[in-house]
N, C-alpha and C positions, 0 to 999 in steps of 0.2 A: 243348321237351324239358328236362326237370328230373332232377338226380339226387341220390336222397334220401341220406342221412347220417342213421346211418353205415351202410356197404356190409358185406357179407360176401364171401369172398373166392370167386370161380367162377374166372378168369382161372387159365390154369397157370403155377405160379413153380416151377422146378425149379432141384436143384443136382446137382453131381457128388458121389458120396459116396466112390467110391474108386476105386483108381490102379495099372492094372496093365502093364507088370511094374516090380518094383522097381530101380530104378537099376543096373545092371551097367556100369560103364564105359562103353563105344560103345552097349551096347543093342541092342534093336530099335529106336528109336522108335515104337514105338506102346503109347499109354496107352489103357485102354478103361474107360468110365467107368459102373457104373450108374448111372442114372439113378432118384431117386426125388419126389415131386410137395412142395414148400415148403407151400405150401397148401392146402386142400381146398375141395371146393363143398358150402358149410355150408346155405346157403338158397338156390340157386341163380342167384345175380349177378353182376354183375363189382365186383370193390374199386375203386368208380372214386379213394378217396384213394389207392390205390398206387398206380392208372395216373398220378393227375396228378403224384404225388412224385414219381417213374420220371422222366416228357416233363420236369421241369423241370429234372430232375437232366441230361437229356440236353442241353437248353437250354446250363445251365452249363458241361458240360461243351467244347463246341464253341467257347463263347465264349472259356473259356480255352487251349485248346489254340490257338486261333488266334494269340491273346495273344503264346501262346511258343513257335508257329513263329515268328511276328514278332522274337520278341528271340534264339532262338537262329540265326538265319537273314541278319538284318536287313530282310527284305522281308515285306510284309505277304501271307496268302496269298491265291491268289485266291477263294477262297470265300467271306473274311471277310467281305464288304458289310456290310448294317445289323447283322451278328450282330458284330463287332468291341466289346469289352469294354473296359472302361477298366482292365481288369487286368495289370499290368505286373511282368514279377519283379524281386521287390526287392533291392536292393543288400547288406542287412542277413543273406539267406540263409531267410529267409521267402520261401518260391517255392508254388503254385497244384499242386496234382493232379487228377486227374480221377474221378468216384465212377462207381457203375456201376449204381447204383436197383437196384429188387426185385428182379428176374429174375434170376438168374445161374445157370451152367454153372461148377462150378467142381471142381477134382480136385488131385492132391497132390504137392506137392514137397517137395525136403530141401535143407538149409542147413546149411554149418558143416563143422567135423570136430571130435568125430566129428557124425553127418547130426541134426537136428531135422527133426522133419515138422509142415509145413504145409499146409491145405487154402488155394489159392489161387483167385479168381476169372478166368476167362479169358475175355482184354477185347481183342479186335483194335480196340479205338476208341481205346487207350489205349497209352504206351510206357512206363511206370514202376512198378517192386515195390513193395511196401510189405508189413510185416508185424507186431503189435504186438509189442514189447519186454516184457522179465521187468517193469519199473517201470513198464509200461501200466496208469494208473487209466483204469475201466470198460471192462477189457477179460477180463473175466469170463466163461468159458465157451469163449474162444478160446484155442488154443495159443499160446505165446507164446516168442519169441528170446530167446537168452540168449547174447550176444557175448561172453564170460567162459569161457564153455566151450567155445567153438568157437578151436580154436588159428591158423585161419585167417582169423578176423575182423580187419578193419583199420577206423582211424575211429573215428567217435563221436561229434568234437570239434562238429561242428557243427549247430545246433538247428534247428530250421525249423517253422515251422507250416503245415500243408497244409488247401487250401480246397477242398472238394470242394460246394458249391453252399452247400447246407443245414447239408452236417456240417464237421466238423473232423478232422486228426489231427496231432496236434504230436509229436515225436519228432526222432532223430540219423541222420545220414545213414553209413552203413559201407557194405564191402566182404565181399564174403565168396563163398566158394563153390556154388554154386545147380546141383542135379540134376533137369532135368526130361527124363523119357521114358529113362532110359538113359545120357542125355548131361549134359557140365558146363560150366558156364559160371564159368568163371574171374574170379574178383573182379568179382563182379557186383554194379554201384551199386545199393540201397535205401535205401529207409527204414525204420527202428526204432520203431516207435512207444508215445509214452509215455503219451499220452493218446489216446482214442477219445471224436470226441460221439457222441452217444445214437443217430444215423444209424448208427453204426456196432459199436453195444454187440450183442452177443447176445439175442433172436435175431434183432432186428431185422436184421440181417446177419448170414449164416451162414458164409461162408468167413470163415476166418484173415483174408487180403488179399486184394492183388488181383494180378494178374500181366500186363502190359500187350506186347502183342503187334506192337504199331505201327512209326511209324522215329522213331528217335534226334530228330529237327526237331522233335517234338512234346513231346518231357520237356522238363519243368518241370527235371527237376536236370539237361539237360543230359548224359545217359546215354543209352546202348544198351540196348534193351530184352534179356532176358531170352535168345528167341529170336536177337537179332543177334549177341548176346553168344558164343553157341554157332557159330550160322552162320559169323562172322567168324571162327572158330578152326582152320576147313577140316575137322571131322570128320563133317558131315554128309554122306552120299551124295549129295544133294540139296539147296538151300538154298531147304525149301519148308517148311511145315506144312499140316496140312491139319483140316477139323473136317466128320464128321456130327454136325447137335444134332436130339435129338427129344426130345417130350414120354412118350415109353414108355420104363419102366425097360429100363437094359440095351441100348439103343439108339444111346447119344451114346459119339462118342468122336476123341479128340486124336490124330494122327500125326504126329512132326515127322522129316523128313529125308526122309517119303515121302508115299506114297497107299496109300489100301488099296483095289483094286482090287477087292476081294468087296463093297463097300460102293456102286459105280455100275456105270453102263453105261459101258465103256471109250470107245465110237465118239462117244457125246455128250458127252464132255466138252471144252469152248470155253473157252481163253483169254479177255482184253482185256486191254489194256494199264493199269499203273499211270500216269496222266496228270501229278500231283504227287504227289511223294514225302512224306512225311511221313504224311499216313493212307493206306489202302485204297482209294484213291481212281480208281477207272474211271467207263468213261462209258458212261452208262443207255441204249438205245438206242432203246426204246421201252417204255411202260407203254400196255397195252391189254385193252381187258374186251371180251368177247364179241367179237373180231374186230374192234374200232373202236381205235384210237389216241388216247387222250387225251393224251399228253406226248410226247416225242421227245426223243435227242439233249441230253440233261442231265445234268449231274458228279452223282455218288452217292459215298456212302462205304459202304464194308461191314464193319457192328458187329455185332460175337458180342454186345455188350453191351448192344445195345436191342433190347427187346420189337418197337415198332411199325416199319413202312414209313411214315418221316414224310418231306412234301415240303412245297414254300407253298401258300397259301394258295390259290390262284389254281388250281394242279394238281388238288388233292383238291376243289376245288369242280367241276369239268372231270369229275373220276374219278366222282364221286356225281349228278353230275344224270342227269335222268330217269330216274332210280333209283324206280321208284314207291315211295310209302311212307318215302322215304330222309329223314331228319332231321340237324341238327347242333348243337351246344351249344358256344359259345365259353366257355374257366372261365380267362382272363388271357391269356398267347401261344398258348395249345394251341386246337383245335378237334376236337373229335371226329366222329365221325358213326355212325348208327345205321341199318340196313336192317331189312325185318320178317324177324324171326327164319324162316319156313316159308319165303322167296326166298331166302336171304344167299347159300348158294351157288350160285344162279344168276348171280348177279355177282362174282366171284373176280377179281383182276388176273391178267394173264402179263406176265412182264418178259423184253427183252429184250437178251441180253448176246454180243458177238463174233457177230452174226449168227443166234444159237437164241436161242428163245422158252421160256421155263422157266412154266409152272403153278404157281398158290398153291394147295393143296387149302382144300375150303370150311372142313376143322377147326381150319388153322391161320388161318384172314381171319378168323375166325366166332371172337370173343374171349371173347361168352356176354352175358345177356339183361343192359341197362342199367340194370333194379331186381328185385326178388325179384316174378315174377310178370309181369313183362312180355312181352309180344310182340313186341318191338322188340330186337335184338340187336348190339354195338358190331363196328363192323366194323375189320379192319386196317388201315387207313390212315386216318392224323390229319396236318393240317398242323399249323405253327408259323408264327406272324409271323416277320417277316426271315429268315427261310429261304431263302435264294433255290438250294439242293440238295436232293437224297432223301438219307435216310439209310436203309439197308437191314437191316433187324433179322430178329427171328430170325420173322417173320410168312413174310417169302421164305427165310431159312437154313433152315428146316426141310425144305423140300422140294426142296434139293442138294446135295449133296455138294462142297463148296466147299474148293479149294486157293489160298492164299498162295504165290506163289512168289517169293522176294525174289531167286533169281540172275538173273529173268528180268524180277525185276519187270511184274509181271503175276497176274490173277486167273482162275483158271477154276471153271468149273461144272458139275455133269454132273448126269444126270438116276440118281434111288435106284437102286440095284438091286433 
């Protein structure tokens, strides 16, 4: 299996475009986001260069957060195994961030007093802000901070360059005021940024930033994300957030401090426990196609900010045999795999989580045809060398309605309504 260069874009990249209601003190909590499509299907295929920029962006990304659970923690975590990076933060105040590839869900916040608005990306894989600064070269087309006008901004002093795999963003680290959903998070650490590389210039990235959703163990600056920042402050009802994402306008949407009950079925929705703190991190209970069990009992992380259900090597080879028709393509750590387009949805995963079995619908596994014209269609699940976890992306997010509950630490799931 070959894939030709260059690709046209089939694959759906959506973002949030806007953010409702606007900040009022306590709020509701609930932001509701249209949804509109990033790309379109020009010739009918999948962009397999976003897909592989995406998986390696997600590669890096793991690698380094690992990194700096390690040094903010002092223990290494256990998932690091062979994905453990020789990335270490540095002394100098150059520290490592995490990027978020093509895909993103992302909607608006305000900063400052008085408020600037930002469209941020929202990343449960990730614990740290980021936003470009008024003196961001290539950062053109983005809105941009302006700590000069915000009488609430604190900092500056300290410069940092941030690696996010492929890209870059260098800028100063402040404090400032952050409204997301209603609510505020008081002197909330980011970054400013003064330069954007090209990964992150317009439109190749569409949010402002990014907005990181994780625990405090995983920042690179050694900060509370966004979310904790609020939660820690006691005015949430709740200290949960919660995300429906789908690829239909008008469909995706952020609730923090709650659930929105009109968006699932109340009786199925299932916990599990957070197992290590620092990501999203529960345990997979079973991965199984048509009623058989390829996988069991395996640590998962659950990312708003990855596309695929990626596991090892070993699992996805497990998931795809006897798959008739089934193919696969190694292009460096990533491995893809490909079903005939008129089956794919005969072979869909279920995962299993706190005891319920949740359905992948065939729309969201079924990624779209591997070349312009093909019969062979890429399926949602890809491994990665040294992998030895699943990461849960928006292939299975789509099809639940999924709650963070940080008082209880703990994940649940419920079936759409």
């Amino acid at each position: 299996m070959k894939f030709p260069s260059p690709f046209a874009s089939l694959l759906t990249i959506v973002s949030i475009t806007a953010a409702l209601p606007a900040p009022n003190g306590r709020g509701e909590g609930v932001i509701r986001f249209p949804l509109t499509r990033k790309s379109v299907d020009v010739v009918g295929h999948v962009d397999m260069n976003a897909l592989n920029a995406q998986l390696i962006r997600v590669s890096n990304k793991y690698r380094q957060t690992f990194s700096t659970f390690e040094a903010n923690t002092g223990s290494a975590h256990p998932l690091s195994g062979k994905m453990m990076s020789s990335v270490r933060q540095r002394s100098d105040g150059v520290v490592p961030l995490i990027n978020q590839g093509t895909d993103l869900w992302y909607g608006e916040i305000d900063v400052g007093t008085p408020e600037q608005k930002f469209n941020v990306s929202i990343d449960s894989g990730s614990a740290d802000l980021f936003l470009p600064s008024v003196s961001c070269m290539n950062c053109v087309g983005h809105r941009m901070y302006n700590a000069a006008q915000s009488s609430t901004a604190k900092g500056g002093g300290n410069v940092s360059m941030l690696s996010y795999g492929q890209g870059q963003v260098v800028g100063n680290e402040y404090s400032d005021n952050v409204f997301l959903g209603g609510y505020e998070a008081l002197d909330q650490t980011f970054i400013a940024a003064s330069w954007y590389s090209v990964d992150f210039a317009y439109p190749n990235f569409m949010p402002d930033g990014l907005a990181g959703f994780a625990f405090e163990q995983i920042s690179p600056l050694g900060a509370k994300s966004v979310f904790e920042t609020i939660s820690d402050s006691g005015v949430l009802p709740e200290s949960v957030f919660s995300v429906k994402l789908s690829s239909t306008s008008g469909e995706s949407e952020l609730c923090i401090g709650a659930t929105n009950p009109d968006l699932y079925v109340k009786d199925t929705l299932t916990y599990t426990a957070v197992t290590e703190e620092g990501y999203w991190q529960v345990n997979l209970e079973a991965v199984s196609r048509n009623g058989s069990t390829v996988a069991g009992n395996s640590a998962s992380i659950i990312d708003t900010g990855t596309t695929f259900i990626i596991t090892t090597d070993d699992a996805a080879k497990a998931y795809y045999k006897d798959i008739p028709g089934s193919n696969n393509s190694t292009q460096g750590e990533i491995t893809y795999y490909t079903i005939p387009c008129d089956t794919i949805g005969s072979y869909t995963p279920t995962l299993t989580f706190g005891g319920r079995s949740f359905n992948v619908s065939k729309e969201t596994f079924d990624l779209g045809p591997e070349s312009n014209g093909s019969s062979d269609c890429l399926g949602g699940i890809a491994s990665m060398s040294g992998v030895g976890f699943w990461v849960v992306g928006g292939v299975f997010l789509q099809n639940v309605y999924t709650v963070f509950d940080k008082g209880n630490l703990q994940v649940g799931f419920a079936e759409l309504a």
